[in-house]
Every structure is written in C-alpha cells, then in structure tokens.
N, CA, C and O atoms as a Tripos MOL2 file, in Angstrom:
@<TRIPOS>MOLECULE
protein
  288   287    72     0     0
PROTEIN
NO_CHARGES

@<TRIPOS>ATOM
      1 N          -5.8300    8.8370   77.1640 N.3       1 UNK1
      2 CA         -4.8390    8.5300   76.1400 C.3       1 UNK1
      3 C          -5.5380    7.9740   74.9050 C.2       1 UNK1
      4 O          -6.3090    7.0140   74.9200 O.2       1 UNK1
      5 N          -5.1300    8.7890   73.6730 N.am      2 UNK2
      6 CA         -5.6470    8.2890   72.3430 C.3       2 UNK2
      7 C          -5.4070    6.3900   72.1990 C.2       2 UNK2
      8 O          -4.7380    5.6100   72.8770 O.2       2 UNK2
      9 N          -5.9240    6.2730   71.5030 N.am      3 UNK3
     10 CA         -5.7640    4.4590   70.9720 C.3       3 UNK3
     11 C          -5.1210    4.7120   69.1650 C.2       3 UNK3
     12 O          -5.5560    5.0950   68.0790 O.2       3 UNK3
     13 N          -3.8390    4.2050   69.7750 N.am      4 UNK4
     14 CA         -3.5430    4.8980   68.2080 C.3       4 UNK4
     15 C          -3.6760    3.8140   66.7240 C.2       4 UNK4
     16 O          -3.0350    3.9150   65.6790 O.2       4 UNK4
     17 N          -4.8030    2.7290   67.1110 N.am      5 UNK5
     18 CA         -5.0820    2.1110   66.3370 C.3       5 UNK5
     19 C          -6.5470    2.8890   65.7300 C.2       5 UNK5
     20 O          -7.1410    2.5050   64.7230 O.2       5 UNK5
     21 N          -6.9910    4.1350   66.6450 N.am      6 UNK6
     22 CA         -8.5960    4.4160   66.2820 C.3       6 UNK6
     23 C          -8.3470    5.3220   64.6900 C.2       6 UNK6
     24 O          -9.1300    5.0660   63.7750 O.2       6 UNK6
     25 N          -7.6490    5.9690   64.5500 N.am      7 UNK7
     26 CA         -7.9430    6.5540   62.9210 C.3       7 UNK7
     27 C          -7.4660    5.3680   61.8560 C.2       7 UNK7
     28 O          -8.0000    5.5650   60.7640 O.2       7 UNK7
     29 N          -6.9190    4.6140   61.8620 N.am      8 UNK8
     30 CA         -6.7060    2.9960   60.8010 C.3       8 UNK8
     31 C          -8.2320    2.3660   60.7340 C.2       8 UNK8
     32 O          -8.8310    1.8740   59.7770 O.2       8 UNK8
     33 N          -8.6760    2.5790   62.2250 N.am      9 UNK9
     34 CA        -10.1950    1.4590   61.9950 C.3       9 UNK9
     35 C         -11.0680    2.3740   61.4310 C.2       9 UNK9
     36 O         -11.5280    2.0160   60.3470 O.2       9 UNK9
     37 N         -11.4360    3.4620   61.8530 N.am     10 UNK10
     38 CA        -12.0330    4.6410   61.4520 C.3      10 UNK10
     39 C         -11.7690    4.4820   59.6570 C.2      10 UNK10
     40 O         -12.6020    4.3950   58.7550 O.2      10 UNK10
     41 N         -10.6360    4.4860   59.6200 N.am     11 UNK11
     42 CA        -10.2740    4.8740   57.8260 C.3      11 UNK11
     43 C         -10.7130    2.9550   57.2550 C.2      11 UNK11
     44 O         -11.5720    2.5910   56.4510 O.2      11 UNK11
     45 N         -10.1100    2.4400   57.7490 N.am     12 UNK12
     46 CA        -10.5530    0.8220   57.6010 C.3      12 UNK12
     47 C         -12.0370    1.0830   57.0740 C.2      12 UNK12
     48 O         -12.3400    1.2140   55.8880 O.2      12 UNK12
     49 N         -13.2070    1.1550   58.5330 N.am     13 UNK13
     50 CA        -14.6510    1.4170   57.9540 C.3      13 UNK13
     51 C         -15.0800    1.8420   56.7490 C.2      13 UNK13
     52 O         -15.6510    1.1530   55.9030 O.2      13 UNK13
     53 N         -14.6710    3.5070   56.6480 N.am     14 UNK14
     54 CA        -15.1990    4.2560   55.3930 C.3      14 UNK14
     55 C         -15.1190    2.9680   54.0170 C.2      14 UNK14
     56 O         -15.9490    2.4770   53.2520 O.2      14 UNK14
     57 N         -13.2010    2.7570   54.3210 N.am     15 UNK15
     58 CA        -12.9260    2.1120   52.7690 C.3      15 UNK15
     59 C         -14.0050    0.8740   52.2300 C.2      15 UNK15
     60 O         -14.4090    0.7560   51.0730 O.2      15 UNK15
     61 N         -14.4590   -0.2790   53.7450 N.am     16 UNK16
     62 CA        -14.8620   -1.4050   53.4040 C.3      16 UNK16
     63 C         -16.4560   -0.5590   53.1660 C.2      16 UNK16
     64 O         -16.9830   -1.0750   52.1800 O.2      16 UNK16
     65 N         -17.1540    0.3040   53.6220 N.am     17 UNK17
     66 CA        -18.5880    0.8990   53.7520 C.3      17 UNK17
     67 C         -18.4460    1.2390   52.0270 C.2      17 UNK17
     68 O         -19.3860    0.8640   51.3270 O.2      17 UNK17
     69 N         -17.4210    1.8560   51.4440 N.am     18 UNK18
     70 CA        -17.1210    2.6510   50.2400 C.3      18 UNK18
     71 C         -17.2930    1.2020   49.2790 C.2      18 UNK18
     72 O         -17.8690    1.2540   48.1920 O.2      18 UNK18
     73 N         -16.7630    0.0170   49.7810 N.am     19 UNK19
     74 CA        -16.8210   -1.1220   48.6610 C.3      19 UNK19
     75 C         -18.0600   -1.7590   49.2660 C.2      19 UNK19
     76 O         -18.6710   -2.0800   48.2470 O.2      19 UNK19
     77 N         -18.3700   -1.9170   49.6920 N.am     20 UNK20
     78 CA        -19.7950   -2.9920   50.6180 C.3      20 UNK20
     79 C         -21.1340   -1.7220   49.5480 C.2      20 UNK20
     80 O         -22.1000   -2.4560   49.3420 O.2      20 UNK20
     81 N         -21.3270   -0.8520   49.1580 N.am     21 UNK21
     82 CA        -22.0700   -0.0650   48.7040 C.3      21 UNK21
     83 C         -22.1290    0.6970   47.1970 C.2      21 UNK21
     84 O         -22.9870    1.3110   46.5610 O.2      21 UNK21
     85 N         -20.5390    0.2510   46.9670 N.am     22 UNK22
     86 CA        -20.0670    0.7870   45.6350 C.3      22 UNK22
     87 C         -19.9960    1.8120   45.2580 C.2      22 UNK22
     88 O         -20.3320    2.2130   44.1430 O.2      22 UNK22
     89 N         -19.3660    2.6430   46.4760 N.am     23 UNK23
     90 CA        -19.0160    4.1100   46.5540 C.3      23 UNK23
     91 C         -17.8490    4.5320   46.2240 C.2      23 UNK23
     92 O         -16.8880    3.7640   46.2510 O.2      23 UNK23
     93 N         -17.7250    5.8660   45.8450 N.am     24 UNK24
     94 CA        -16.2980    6.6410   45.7610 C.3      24 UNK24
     95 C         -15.8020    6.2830   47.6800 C.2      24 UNK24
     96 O         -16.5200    6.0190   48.6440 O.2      24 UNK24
     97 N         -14.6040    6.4050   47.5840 N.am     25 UNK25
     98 CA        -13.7570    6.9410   48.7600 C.3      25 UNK25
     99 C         -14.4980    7.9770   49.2660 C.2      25 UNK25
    100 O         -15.1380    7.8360   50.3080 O.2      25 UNK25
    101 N         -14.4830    9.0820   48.5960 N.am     26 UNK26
    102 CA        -14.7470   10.3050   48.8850 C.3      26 UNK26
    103 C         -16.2810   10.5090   49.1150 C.2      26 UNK26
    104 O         -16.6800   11.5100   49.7080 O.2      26 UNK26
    105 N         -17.2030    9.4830   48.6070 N.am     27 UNK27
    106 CA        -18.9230    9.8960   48.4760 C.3      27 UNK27
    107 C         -18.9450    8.9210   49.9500 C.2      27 UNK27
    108 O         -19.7450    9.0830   50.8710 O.2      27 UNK27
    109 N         -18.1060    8.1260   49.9080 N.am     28 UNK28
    110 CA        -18.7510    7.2580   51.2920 C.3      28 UNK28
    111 C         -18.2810    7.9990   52.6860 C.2      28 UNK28
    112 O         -18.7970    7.9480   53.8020 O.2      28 UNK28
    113 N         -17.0390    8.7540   52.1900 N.am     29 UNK29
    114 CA        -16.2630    9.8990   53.6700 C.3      29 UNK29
    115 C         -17.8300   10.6560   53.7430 C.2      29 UNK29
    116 O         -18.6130   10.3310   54.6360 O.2      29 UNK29
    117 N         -18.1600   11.5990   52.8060 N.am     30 UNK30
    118 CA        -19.0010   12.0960   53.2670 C.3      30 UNK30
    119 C         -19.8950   11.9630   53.3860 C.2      30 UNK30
    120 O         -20.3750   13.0060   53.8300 O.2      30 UNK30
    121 N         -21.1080   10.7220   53.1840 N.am     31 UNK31
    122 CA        -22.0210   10.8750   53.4840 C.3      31 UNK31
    123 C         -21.9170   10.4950   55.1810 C.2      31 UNK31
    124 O         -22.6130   11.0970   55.9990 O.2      31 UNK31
    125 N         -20.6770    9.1080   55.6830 N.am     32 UNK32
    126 CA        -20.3540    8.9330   56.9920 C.3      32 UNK32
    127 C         -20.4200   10.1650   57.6100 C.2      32 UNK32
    128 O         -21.1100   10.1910   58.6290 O.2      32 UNK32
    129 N         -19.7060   11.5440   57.1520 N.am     33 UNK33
    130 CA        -19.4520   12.0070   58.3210 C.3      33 UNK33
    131 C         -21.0960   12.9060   58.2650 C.2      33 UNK33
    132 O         -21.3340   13.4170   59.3600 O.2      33 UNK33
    133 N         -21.7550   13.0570   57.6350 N.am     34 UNK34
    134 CA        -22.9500   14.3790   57.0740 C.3      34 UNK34
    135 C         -24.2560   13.2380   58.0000 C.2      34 UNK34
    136 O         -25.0160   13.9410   58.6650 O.2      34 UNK34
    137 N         -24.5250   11.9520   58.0940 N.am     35 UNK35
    138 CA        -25.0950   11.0510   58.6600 C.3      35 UNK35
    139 C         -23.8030   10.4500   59.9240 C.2      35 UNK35
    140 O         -23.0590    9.4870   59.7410 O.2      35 UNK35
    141 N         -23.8270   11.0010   60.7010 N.am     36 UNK36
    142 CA        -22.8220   11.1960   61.7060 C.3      36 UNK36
    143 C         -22.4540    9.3790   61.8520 C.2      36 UNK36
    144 O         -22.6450    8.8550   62.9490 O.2      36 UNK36
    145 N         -22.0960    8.7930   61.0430 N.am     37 UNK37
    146 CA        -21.4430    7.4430   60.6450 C.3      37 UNK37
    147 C         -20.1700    7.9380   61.7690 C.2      37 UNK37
    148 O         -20.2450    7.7050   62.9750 O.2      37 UNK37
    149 N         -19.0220    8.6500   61.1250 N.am     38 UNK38
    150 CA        -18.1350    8.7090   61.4620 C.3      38 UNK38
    151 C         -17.5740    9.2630   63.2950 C.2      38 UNK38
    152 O         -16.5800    8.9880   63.9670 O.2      38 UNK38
    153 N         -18.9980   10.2710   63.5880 N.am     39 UNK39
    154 CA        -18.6820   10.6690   65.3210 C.3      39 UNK39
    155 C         -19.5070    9.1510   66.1840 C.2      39 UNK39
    156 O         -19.5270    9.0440   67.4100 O.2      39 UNK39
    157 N         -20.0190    8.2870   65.3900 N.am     40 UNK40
    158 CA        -20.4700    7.1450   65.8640 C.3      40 UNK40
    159 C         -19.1510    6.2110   65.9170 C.2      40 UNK40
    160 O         -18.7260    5.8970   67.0290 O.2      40 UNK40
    161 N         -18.6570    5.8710   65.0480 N.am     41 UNK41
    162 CA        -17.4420    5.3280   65.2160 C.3      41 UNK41
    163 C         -16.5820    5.7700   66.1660 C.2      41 UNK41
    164 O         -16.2090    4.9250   66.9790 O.2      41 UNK41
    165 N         -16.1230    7.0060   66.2870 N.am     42 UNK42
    166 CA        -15.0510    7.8440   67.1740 C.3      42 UNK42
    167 C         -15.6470    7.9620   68.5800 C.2      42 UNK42
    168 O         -14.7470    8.0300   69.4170 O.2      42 UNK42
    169 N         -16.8330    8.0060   69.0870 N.am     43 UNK43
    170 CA        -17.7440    7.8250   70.0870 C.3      43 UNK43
    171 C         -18.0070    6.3340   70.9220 C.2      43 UNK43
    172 O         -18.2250    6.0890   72.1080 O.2      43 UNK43
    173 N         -17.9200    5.7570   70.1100 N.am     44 UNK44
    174 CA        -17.6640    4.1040   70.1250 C.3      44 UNK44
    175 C         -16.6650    2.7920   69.7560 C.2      44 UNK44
    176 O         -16.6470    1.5690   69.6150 O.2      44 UNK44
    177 N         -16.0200    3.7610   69.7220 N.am     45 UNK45
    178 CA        -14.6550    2.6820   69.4430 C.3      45 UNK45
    179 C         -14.1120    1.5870   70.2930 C.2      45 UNK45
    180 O         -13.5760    0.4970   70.0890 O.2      45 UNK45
    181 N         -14.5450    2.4800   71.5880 N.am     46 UNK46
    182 CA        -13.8410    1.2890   72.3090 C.3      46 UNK46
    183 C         -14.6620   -0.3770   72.6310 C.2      46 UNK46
    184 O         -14.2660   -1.3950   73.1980 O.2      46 UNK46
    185 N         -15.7900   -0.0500   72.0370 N.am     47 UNK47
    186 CA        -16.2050   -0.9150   72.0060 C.3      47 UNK47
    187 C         -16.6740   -2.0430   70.6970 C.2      47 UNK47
    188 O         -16.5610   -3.2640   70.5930 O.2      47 UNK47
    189 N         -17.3370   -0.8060   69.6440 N.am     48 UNK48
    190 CA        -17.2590   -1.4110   68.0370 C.3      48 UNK48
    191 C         -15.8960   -1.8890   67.3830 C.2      48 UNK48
    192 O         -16.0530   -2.6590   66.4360 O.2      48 UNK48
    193 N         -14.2030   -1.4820   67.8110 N.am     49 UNK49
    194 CA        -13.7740   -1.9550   67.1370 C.3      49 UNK49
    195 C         -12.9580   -3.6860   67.9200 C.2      49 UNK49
    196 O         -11.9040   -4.2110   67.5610 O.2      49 UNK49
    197 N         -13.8770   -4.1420   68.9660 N.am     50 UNK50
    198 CA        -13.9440   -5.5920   69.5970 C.3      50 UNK50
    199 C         -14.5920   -6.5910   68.7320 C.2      50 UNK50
    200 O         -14.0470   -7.6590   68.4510 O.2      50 UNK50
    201 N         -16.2020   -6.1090   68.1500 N.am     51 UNK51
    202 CA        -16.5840   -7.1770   67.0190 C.3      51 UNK51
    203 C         -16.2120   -7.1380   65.7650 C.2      51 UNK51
    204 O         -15.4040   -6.3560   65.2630 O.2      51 UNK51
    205 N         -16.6980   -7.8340   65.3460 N.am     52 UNK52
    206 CA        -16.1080   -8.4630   63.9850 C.3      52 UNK52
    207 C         -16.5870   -6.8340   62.8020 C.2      52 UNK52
    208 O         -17.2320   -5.9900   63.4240 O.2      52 UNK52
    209 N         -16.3800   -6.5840   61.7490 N.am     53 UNK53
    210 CA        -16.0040   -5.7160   61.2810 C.3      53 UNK53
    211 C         -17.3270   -5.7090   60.5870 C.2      53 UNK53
    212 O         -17.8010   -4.5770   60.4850 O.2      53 UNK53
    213 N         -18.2420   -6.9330   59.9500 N.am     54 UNK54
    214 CA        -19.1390   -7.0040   59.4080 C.3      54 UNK54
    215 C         -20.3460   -6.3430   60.3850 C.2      54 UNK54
    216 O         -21.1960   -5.6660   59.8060 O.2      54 UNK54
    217 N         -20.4440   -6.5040   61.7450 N.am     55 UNK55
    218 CA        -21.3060   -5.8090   62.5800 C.3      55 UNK55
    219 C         -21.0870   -4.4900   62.5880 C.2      55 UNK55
    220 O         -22.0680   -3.7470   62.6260 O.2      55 UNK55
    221 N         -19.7800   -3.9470   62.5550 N.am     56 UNK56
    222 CA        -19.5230   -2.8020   62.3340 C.3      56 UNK56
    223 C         -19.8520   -1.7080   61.2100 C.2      56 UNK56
    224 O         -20.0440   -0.4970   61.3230 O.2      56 UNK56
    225 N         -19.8530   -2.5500   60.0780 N.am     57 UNK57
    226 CA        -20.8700   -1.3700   58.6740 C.3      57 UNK57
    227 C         -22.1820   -1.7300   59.2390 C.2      57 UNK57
    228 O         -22.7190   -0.6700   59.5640 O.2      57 UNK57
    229 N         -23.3250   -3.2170   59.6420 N.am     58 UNK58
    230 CA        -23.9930   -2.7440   60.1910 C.3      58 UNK58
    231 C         -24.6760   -1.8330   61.0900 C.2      58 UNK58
    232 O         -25.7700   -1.2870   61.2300 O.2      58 UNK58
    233 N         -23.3560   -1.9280   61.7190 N.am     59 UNK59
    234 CA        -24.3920   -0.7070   62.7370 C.3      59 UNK59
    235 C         -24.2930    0.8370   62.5280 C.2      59 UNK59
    236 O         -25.0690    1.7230   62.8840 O.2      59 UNK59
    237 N         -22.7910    0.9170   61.6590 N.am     60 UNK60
    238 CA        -23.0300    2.4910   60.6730 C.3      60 UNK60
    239 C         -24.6660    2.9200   59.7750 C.2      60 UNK60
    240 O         -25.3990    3.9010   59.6510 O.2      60 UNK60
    241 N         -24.6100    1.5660   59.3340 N.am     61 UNK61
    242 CA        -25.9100    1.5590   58.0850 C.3      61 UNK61
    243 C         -27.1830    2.0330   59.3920 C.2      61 UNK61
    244 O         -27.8510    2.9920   59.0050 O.2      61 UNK61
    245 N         -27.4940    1.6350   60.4890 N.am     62 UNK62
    246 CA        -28.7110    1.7940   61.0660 C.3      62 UNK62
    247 C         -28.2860    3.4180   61.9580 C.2      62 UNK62
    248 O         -29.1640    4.2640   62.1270 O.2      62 UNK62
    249 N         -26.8480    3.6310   62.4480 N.am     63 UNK63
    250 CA        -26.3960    4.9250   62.7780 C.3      63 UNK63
    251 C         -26.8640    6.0230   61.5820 C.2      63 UNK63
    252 O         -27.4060    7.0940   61.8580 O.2      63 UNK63
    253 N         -26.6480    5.7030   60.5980 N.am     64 UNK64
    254 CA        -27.0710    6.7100   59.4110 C.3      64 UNK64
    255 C         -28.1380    6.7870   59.0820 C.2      64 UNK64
    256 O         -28.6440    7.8910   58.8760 O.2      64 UNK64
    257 N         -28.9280    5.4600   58.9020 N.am     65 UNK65
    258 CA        -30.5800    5.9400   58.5050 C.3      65 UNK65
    259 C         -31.3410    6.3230   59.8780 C.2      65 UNK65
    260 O         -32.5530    6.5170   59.7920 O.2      65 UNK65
    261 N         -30.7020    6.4480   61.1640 N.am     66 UNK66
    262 CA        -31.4580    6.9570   62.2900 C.3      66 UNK66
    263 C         -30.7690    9.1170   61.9290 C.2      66 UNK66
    264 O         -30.9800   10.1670   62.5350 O.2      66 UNK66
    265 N         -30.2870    8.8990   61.1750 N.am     67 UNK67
    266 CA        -29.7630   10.2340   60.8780 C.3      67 UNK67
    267 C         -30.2250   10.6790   59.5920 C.2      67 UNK67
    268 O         -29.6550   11.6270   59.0500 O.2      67 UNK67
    269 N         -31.2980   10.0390   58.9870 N.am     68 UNK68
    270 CA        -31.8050   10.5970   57.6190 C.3      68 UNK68
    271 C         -30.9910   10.1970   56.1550 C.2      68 UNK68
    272 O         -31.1260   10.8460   55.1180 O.2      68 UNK68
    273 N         -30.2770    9.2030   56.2780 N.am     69 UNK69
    274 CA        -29.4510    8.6470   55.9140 C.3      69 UNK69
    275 C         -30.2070    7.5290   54.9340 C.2      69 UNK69
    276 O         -31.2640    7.1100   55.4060 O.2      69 UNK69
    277 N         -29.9060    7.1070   53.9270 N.am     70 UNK70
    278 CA        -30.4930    6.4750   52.7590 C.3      70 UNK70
    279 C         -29.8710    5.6510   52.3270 C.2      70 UNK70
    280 O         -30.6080    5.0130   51.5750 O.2      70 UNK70
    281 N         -28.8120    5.2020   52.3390 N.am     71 UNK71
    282 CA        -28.1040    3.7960   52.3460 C.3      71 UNK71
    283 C         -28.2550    2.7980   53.2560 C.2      71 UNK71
    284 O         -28.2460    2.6900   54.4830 O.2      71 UNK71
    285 N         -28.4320    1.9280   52.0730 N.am     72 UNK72
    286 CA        -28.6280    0.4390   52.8850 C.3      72 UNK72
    287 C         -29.8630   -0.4080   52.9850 C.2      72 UNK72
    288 O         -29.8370   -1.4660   53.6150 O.2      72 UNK72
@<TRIPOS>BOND
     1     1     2 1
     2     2     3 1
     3     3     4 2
     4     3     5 am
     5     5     6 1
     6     6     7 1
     7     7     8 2
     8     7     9 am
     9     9    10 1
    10    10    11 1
    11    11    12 2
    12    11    13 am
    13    13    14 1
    14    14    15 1
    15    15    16 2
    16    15    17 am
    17    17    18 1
    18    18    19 1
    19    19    20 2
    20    19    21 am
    21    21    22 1
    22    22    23 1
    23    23    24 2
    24    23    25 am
    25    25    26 1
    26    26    27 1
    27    27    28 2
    28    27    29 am
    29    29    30 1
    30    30    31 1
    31    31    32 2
    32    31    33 am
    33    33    34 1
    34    34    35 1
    35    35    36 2
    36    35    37 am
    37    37    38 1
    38    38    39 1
    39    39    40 2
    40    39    41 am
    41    41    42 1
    42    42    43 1
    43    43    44 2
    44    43    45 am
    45    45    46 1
    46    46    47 1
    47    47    48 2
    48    47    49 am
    49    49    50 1
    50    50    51 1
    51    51    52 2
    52    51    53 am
    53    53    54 1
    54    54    55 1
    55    55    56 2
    56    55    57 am
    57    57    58 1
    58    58    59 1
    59    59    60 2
    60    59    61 am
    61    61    62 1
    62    62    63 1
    63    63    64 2
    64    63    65 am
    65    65    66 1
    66    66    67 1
    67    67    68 2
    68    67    69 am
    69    69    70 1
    70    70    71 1
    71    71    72 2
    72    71    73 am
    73    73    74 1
    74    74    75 1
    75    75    76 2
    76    75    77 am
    77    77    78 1
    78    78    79 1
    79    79    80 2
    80    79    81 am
    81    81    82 1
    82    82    83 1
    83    83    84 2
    84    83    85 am
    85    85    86 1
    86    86    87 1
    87    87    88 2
    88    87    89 am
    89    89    90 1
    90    90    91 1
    91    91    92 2
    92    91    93 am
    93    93    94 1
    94    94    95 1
    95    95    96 2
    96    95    97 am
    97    97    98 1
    98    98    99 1
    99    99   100 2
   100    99   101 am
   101   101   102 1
   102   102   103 1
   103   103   104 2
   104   103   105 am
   105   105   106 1
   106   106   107 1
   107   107   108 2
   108   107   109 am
   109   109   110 1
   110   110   111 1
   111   111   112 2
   112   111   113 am
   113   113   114 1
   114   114   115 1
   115   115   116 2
   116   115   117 am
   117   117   118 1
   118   118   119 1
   119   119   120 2
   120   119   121 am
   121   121   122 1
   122   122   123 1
   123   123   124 2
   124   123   125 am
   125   125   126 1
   126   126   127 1
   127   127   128 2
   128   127   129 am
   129   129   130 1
   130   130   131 1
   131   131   132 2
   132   131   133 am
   133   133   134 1
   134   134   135 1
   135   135   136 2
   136   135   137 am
   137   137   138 1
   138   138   139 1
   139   139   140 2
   140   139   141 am
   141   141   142 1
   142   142   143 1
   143   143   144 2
   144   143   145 am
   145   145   146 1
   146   146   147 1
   147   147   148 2
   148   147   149 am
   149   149   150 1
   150   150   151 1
   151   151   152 2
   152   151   153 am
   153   153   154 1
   154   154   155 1
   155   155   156 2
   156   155   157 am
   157   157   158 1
   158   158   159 1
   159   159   160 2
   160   159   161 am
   161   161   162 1
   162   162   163 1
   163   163   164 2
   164   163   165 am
   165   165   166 1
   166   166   167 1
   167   167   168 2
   168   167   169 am
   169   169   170 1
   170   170   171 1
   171   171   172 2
   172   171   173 am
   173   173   174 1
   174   174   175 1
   175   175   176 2
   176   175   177 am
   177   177   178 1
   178   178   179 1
   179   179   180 2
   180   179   181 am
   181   181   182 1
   182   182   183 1
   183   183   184 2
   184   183   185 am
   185   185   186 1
   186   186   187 1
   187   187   188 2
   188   187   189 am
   189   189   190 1
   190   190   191 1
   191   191   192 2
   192   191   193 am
   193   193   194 1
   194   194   195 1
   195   195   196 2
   196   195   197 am
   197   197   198 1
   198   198   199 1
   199   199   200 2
   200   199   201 am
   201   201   202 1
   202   202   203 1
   203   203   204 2
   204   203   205 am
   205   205   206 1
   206   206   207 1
   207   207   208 2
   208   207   209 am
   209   209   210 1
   210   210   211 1
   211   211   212 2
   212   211   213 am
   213   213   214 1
   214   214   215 1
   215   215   216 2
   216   215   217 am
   217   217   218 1
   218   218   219 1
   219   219   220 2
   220   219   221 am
   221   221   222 1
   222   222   223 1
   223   223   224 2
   224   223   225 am
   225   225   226 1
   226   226   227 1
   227   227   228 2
   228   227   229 am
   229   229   230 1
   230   230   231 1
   231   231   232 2
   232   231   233 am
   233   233   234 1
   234   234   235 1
   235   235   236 2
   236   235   237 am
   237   237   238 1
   238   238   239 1
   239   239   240 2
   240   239   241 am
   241   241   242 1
   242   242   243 1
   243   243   244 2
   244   243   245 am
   245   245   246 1
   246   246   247 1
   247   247   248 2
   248   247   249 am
   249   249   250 1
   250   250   251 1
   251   251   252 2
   252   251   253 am
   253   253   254 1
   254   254   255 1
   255   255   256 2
   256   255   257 am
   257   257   258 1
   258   258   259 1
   259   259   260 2
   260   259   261 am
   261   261   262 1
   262   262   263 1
   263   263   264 2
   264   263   265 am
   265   265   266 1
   266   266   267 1
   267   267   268 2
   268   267   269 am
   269   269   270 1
   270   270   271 1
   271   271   272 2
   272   271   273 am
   273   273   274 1
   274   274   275 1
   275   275   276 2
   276   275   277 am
   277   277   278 1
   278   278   279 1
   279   279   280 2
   280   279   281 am
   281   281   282 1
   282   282   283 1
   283   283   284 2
   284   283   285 am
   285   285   286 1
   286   286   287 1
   287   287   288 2
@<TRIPOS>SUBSTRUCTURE
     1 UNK1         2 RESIDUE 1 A UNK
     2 UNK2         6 RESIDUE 1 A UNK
     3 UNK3        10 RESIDUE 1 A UNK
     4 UNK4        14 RESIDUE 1 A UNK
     5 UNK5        18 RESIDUE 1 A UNK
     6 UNK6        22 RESIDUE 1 A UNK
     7 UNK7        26 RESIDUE 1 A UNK
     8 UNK8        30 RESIDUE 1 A UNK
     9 UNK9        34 RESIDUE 1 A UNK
    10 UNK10       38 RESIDUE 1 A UNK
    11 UNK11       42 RESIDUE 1 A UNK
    12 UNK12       46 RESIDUE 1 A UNK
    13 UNK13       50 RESIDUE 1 A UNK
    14 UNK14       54 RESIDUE 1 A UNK
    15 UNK15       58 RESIDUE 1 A UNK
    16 UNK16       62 RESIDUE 1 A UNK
    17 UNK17       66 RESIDUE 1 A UNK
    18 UNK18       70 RESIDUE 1 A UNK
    19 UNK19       74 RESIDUE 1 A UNK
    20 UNK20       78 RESIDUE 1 A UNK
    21 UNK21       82 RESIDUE 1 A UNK
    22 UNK22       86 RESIDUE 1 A UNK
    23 UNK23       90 RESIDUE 1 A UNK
    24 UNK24       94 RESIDUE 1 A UNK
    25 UNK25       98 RESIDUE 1 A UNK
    26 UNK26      102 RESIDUE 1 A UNK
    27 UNK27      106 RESIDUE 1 A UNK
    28 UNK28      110 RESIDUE 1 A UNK
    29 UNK29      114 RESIDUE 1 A UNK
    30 UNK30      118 RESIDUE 1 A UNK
    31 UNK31      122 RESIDUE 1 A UNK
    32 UNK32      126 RESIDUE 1 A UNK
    33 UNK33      130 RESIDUE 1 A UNK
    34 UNK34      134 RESIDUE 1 A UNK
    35 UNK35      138 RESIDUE 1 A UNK
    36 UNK36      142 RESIDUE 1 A UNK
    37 UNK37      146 RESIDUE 1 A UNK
    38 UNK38      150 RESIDUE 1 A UNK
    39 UNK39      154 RESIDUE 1 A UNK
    40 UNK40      158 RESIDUE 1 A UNK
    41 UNK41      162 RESIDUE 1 A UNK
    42 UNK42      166 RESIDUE 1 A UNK
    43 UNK43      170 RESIDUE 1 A UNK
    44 UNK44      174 RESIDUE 1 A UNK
    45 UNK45      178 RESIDUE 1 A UNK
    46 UNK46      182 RESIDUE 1 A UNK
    47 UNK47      186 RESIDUE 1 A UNK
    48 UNK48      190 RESIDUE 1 A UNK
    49 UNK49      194 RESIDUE 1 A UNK
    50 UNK50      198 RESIDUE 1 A UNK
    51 UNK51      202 RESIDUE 1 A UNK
    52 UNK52      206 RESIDUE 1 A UNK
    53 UNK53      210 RESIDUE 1 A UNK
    54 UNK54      214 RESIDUE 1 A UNK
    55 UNK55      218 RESIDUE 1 A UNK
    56 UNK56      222 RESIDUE 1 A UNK
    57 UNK57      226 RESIDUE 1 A UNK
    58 UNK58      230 RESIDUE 1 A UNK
    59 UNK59      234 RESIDUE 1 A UNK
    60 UNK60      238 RESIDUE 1 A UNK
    61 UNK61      242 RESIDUE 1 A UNK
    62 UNK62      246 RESIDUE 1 A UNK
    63 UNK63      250 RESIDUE 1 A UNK
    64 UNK64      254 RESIDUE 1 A UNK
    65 UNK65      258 RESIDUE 1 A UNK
    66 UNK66      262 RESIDUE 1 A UNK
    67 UNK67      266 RESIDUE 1 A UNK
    68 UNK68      270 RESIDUE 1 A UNK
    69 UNK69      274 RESIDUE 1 A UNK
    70 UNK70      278 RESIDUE 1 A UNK
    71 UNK71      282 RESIDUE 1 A UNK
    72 UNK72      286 RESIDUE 1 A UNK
C-alpha cells in the first residue's frame, strides 16, 4: 500500500533543495531526477522521511554527487 504522504515529501524536498541552492523549481526537478535524487527519495522513504528534513537534502546532495552530480 502506497503512503499517501510520499509525493508531498517527495515535492516538499525538490522545493526546499530548489531554495537551499537557489534554483528554479524546474532546474532543481531536474537535475534530482537526471542525478537519481528523486528514485533515492522514492526508494527510501520509508525511512528518510522519519529524520529531520535538513538530513534529508543532505543526503540527496551526497545521492547526487555519487551520481556525477555537482551541487553542493
């Protein structure tokens, strides 16, 4: 059974990753999903969205530069 809080936290991330970096909406969707930010989130939810939210762009930021990823 879906968690129908997971696309709010999912969309939550991008927005705070999009201001924490000073991105478009749209430049921070895609670089998440192109540096698999976003199947890291959806892969891990049930556990990333338990800590605090600030660990959570962390561990996108090290999910993405282990993906060739340049932010951060």
């Amino acid at each position: 059974m879906a968690d129908k809080y997971k696309i709010p936290y999912v969309n939550m991330c991008i927005r705070l990753f999009a201001k924490r970096f000073r991105l478009s909406l749209q430049t921070a969707a895609s670089y998440l999903c192109d540096f698999k930010g976003v199947r890291f989130l959806d892969e891990c939810y049930s556990s990333e969205h338990l800590l605090p939210v600030e660990d959570a762009l962390n561990d996108l930021v090290v999910v993405c530069k282990n993906n060739g990823g340049t932010i951060g």
